[in-house]
VOVEX-332992 format. One record per residue (C-alpha): x, y, z; residue number from 0. Coordinates in pm, whole numbers, plus 50000, padded with zeros to 5 digits. Layout:
% residues N
PT      c1      c2      c3   pos
PT       X       Y       Z   NUM
...
***
This chain:
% residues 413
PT      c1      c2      c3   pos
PT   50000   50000   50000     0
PT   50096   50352   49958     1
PT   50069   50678   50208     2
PT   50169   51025   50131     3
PT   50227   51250   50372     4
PT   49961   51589   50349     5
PT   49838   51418   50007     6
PT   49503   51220   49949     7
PT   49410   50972   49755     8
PT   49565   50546   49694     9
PT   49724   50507   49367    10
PT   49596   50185   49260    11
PT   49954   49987   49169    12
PT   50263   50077   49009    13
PT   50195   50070   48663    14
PT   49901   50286   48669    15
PT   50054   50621   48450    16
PT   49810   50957   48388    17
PT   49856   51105   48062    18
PT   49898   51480   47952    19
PT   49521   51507   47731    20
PT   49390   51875   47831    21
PT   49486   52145   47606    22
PT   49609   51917   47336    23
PT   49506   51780   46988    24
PT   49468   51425   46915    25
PT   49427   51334   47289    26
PT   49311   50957   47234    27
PT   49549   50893   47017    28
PT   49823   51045   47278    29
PT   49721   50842   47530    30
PT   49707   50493   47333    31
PT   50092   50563   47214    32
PT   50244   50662   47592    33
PT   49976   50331   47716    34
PT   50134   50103   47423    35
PT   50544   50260   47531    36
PT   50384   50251   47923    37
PT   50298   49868   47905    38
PT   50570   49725   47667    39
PT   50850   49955   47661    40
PT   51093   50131   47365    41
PT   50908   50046   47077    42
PT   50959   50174   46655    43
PT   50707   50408   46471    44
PT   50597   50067   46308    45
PT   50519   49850   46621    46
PT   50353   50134   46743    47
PT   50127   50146   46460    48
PT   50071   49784   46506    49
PT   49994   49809   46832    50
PT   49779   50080   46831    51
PT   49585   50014   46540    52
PT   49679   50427   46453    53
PT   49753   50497   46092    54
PT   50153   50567   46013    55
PT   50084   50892   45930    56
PT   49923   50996   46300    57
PT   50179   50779   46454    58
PT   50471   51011   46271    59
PT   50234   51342   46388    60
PT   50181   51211   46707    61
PT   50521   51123   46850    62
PT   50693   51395   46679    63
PT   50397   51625   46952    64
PT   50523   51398   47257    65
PT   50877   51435   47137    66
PT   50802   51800   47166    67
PT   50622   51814   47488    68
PT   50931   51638   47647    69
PT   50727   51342   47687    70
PT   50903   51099   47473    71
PT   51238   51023   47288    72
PT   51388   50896   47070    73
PT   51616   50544   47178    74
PT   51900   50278   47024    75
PT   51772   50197   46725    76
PT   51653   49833   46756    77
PT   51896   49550   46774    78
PT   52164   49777   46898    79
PT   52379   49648   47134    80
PT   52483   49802   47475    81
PT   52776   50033   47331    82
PT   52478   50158   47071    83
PT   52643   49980   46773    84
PT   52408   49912   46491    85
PT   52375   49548   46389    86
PT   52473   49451   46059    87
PT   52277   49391   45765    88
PT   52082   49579   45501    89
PT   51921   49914   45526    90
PT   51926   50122   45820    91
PT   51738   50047   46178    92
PT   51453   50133   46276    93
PT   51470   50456   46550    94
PT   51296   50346   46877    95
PT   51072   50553   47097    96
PT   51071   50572   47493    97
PT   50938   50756   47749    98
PT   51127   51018   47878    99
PT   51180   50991   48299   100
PT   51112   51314   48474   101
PT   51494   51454   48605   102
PT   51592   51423   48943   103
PT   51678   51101   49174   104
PT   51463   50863   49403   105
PT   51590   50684   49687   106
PT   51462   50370   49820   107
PT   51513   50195   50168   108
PT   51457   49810   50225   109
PT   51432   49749   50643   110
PT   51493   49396   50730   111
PT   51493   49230   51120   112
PT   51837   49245   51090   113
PT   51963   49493   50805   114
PT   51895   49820   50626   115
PT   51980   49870   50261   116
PT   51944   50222   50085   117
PT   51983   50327   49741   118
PT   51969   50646   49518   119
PT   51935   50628   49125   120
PT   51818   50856   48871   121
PT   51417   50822   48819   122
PT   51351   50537   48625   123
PT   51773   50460   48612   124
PT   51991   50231   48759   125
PT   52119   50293   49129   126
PT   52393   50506   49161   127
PT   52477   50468   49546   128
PT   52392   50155   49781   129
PT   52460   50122   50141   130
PT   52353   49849   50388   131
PT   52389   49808   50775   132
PT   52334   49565   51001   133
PT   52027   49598   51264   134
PT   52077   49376   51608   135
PT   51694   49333   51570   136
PT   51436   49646   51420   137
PT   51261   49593   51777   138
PT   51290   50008   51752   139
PT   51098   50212   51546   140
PT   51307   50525   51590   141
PT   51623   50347   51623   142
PT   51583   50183   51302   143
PT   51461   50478   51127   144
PT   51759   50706   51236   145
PT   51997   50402   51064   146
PT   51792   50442   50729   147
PT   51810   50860   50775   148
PT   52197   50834   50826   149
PT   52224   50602   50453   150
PT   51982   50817   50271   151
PT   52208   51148   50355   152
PT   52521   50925   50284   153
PT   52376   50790   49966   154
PT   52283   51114   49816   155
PT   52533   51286   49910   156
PT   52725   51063   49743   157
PT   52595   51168   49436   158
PT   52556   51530   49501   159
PT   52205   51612   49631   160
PT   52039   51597   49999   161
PT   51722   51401   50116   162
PT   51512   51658   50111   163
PT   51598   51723   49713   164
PT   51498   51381   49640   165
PT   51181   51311   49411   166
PT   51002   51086   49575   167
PT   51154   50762   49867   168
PT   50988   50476   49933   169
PT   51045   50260   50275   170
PT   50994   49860   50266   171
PT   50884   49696   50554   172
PT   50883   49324   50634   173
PT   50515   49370   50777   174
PT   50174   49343   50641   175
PT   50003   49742   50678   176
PT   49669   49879   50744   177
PT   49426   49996   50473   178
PT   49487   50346   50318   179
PT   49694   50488   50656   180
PT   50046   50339   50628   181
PT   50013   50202   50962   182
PT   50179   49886   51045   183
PT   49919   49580   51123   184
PT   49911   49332   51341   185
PT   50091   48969   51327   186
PT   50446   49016   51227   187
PT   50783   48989   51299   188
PT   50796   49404   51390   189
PT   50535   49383   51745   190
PT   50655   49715   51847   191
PT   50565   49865   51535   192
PT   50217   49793   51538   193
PT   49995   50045   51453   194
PT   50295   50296   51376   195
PT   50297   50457   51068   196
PT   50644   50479   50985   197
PT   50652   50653   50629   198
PT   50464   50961   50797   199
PT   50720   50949   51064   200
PT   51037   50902   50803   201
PT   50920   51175   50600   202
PT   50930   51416   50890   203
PT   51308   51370   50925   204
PT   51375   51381   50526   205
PT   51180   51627   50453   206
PT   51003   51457   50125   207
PT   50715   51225   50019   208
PT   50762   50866   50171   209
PT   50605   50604   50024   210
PT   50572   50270   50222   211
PT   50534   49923   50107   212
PT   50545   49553   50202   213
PT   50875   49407   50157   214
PT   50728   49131   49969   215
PT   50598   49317   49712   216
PT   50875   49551   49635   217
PT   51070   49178   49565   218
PT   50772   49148   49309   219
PT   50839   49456   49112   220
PT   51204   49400   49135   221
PT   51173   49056   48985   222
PT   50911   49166   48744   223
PT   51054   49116   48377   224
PT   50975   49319   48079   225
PT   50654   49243   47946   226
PT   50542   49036   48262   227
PT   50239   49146   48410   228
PT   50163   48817   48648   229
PT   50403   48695   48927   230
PT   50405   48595   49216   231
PT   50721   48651   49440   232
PT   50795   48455   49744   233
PT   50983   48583   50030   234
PT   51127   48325   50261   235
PT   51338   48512   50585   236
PT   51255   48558   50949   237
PT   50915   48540   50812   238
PT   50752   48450   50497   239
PT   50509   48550   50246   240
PT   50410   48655   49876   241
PT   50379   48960   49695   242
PT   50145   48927   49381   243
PT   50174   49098   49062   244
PT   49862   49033   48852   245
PT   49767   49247   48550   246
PT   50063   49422   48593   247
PT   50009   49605   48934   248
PT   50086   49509   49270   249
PT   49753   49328   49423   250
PT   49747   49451   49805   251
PT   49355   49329   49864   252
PT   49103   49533   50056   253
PT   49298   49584   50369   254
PT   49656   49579   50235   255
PT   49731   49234   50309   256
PT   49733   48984   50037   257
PT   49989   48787   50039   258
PT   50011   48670   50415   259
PT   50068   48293   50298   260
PT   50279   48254   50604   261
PT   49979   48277   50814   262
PT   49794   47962   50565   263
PT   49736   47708   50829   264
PT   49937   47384   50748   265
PT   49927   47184   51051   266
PT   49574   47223   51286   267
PT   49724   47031   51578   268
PT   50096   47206   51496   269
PT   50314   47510   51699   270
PT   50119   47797   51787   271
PT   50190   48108   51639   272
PT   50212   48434   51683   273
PT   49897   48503   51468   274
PT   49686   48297   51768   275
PT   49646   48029   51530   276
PT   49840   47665   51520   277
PT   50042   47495   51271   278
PT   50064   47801   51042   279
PT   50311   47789   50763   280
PT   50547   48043   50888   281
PT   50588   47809   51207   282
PT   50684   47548   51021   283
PT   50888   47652   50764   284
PT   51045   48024   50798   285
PT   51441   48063   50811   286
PT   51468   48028   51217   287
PT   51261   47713   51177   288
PT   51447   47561   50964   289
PT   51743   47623   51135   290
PT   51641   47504   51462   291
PT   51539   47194   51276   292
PT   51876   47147   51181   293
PT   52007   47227   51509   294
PT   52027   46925   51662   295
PT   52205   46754   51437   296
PT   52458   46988   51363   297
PT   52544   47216   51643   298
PT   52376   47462   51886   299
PT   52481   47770   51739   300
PT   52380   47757   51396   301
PT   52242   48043   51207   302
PT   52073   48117   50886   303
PT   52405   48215   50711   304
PT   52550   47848   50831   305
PT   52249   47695   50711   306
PT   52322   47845   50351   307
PT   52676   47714   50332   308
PT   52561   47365   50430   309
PT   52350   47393   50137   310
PT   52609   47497   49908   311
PT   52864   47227   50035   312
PT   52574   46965   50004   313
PT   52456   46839   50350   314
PT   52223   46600   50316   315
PT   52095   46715   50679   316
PT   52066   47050   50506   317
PT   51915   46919   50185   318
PT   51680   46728   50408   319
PT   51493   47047   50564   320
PT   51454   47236   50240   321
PT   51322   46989   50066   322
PT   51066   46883   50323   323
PT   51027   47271   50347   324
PT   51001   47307   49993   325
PT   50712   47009   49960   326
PT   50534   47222   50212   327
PT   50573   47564   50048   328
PT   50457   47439   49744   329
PT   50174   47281   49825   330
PT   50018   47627   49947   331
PT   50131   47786   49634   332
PT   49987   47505   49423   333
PT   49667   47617   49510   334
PT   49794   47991   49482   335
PT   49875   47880   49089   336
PT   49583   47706   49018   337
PT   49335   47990   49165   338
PT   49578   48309   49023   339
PT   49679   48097   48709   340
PT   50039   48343   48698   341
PT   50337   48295   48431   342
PT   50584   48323   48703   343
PT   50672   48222   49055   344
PT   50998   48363   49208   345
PT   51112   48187   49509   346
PT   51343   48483   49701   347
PT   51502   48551   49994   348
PT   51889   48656   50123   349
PT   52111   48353   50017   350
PT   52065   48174   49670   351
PT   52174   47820   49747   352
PT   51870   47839   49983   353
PT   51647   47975   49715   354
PT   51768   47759   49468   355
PT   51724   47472   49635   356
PT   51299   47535   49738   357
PT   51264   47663   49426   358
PT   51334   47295   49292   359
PT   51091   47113   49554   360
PT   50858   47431   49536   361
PT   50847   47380   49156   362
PT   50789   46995   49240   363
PT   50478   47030   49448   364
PT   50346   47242   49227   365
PT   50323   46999   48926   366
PT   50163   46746   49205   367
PT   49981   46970   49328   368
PT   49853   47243   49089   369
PT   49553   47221   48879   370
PT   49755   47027   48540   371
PT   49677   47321   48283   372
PT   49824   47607   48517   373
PT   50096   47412   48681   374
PT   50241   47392   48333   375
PT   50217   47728   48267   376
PT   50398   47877   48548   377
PT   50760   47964   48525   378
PT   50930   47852   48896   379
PT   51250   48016   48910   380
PT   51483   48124   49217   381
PT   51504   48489   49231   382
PT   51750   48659   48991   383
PT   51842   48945   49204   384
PT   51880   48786   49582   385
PT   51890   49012   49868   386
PT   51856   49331   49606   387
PT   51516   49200   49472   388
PT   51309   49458   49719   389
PT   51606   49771   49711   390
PT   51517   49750   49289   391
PT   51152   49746   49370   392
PT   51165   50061   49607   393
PT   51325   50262   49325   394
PT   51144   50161   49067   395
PT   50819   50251   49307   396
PT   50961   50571   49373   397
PT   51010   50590   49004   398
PT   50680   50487   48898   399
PT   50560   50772   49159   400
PT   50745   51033   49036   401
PT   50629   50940   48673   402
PT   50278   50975   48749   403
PT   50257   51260   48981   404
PT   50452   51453   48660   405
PT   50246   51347   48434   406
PT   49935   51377   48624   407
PT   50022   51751   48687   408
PT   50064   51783   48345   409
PT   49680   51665   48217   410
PT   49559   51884   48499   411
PT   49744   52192   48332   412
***
C-alpha cells in the first residue's frame, strides 16, 4: 500500500501512469501511444502502429507532439547492442521511441529484522549509490529509522544532492500494513511497530514524500521482467510470504494484506503462532525454523548464514529440511497457481543456494499439486536478484511515483 504525507488519495499499483490530454490535439490517440510505450516499453514508429491500430501517418504526427512536449524520445535503434552499435545487415534500423523519465533522483530503503539497505538512482535509472547496515533486531521504530536517515544522507550525498531534494523515497517493511493509513498491522515479525505509521514518521526527518510498502511486494516489482504482468514473488526470511503481481500492478487486497501465505494454516494440531492460530506455515517453515530443525544435528549455534553454506557444500541434513520445506511451500502455492493461474513464481530471499534449492521442491509440488493446465504454465524460478530483489523494487516505486505525479500535473494543466 501507499501513504503520502499531506496528500490524498491510493494510487491503485505501480503501473498505473496519467497522461497529459487537456489542452492538446489528438488526445486519444496520445494516450494509446504513451499506454502502448507505458505497458511494453521502447518500441519503433511501426510497432507502434501495430499496436495501436493508429495509421503511420498519425503515429509520425503524434510522436513527433510527445517528442516535443518532452514526453518521449527517441532510443537505440533496435537491435543495437549496449555500446549503441548498429547490427549489421541491410538498410538502416529502425529509431525506437521511449518515454522520457522526469529529472531528478529517488531513493529507496529496504528494512529487514536484521539489516537496512538504501539506494539512490536517477528516476527510472539504475542505482547510483547503495549502502547496507546491520540491525541487532528492528525491535525500535526510531532506532531503526535514524539508521535508514543516516544512509539516505550518505547515499545522496554521494551523488551530490540531499534528502530533502529527492523526488520521491519509498520505505519497505517486512510487515503486512493497514488499509489506506500506512500504519503497520498486526501479526508480524515488527510487534513494536504495530499500529505505527512509519513513512509519515520518516518523512518528517527527510523532509520529502515517503512512500511505504510491504517488503514482499517491492521483491515482486524488482523481479518483474519486461513484458510480465503476472508473478508471484515469494519471500522466505525471518518470516515468509508473497507479493502478487497480477495484470501488471501490485495486488494489496482490501485491507493491504494479500499475500500473508505465512499465516495459511498447514498443521491444525501444529506450533502455535504468533497470529493465535496453530500449525501456520510460517511456524513450520520460515528461516529460524528451519534452522532450529537442523540444530540438533549439527550444532547449537547455527544460524541462517551456516544453514546456507551447508546447502552449498551439500549436507544432506541440510538438503533434508529444504526439501521437506520446499514440499510444504509448494503445496500452498499450488493452490495459489491454480486459483491466480500466473506465468511466474519467484522463490526469494537473502542467500541463493537456499532459494535455489525450494525453488526445485517448490516447483515439484506444484506439478503434484497444481491444477495440470496452470501448473504447466507457470515459470518457477529462484530469484535473479537475491537480497537486492526489494532495494530494485523501492526505486522503481519511487520511480513509477514520480512518473505519474509529473504526468498527472501535466493533464491537469
Amino acid at each position: 500500500m501507499w501513504t503520502y504525507p499531506r496528500q490524498r488519495g491510493h494510487p491503485a499499483g505501480l503501473c498505473v501512469t496519467f497522461y497529459p490530454v487537456s489542452g492538446h490535439k489528438g488526445g486519444a490517440g496520445r494516450r494509446q501511444l504513451l499506454a502502448a510505450l507505458s505497458d511494453h516499453g521502447p518500441a519503433s514508429r511501426v510497432e507502434l502502429g501495430r499496436r495501436t491500430g493508429l495509421s503511420s501517418s498519425a503515429v509520425s504526427a503524434l510522436t513527433q507532439d510527445l517528442i516535443a512536449d518532452g514526453l518521449v524520445e527517441e532510443a537505440s535503434p533496435a537491435g543495437t547492442d549496449a555500446d549503441g552499435r548498429a547490427p549489421r545487415g541491410r538498410g538502416r534500423p529502425a529509431h525506437r521511441l521511449a518515454l522520457r523519465p522526469p529529472a531528478g533522483v529517488v531513493v529507496g530503503a529496504d528494512v529487514g529484522n536484521t539489516h537496512v539497505r538504501v539506494a539512490v538512482a536517477p528516476v527510472g535509472g539504475r542505482p547510483q549509490a547503495e549502502r547496507v547496515a546491520p540491525l541487532a533486531g528492528a525491535d525500535s521504530l526510531s532506532e531503526t529509522l535514524a539508521v535508514v536517515e543516516r544512509l539516505v544522507g550518505e547515499v545522496t550525498a554521494e551523488v551530490g544532492t540531499t534528502p530533502a531534494r529527492a523526488r520521491a523515497v519509498t520505505l519497505g517493511l517486512p510487515a503486512p500494513l493497514a488499509g489506506a493509513t500506512g500504519a503497520v498491522a498486526r501479526n508480524n515479525i515488527l510487534p513494536d511497530w504495530i499500529g505505527r505509521r512509519p513513512g509519515d514518521e520518516l518523512a518528517e526527518r527527510l523532509g520529502v514524500e515517503v512512500a511505504v510498502e510491504n517488503d514482499a511486494n517491492l521483491g515482486a516489482l524488482g523481479e518483474l521482467g519486461p513484458g510480465e504482468d503476472s508473478l508471484v514473488y515469494l519471500k522466505l526470511s525471518t518470516g515468509i510470504g508473497a507479493g502478487l503481481v497480477l495484470g501488471g500492478r501490485v495486488f494489496r487486497g482490501v485491507g493491504g494484506t494479500a499475500g500473508e501465505i505465512g499465516h495459511v494454516q498447514v498443521d491444525p494440531h501444529g506450533a502455535l503462532c504468533r497470529c493465535g492460530l496453530r500449525g501456520c506455515l510460517e511456524s513450520v517453515v520460515s528461516l529460524p525454523r528451519l534452522v532450529a530443525a537442523l540444530a540438533p544435528v549439527t550444532r547449537a549455534d547455527l544460524t541462517a548464514l551456516d544453514l546456507a553454506h551447508l546447502v552449498e557444500e551439500g549436507d544432506p541434513g541440510a538438503a533434508q529440511v529444504l526439501a521437506d520445506a520446499g514440499r510444504t511451500v509448494g503445496r500452498v502455492l499450488a493452490g495459489l497457481v491454480t486459483v491466480l493461474n500466473p506465468r511466474t513464481l519467484v522463490v526469494g530471499g537473502p542467500w541463493p543456494a537456499v532459494s535455489a534449492a525450494l525453488a526445485t521442491h517448490v516447483d515439484a509440488a506444484i506439478s503434484t499439486w497444481a491444477q495440470p493446465s496452470a501448473s504447466r504454465q507457470v515459470d518457477v524460478r529462484p530469484s535473479t536478484l537475491g537480497e537486492r530483489a526489494e532495494i530494485v523494487g523501492a526505486l522503481a516505486l519511487a520511480s513509477e511515483l514520480v512518473t505519474r505525479r509529473e504526468r498527472g500535473s501535466m493533464a491537469s494543466g
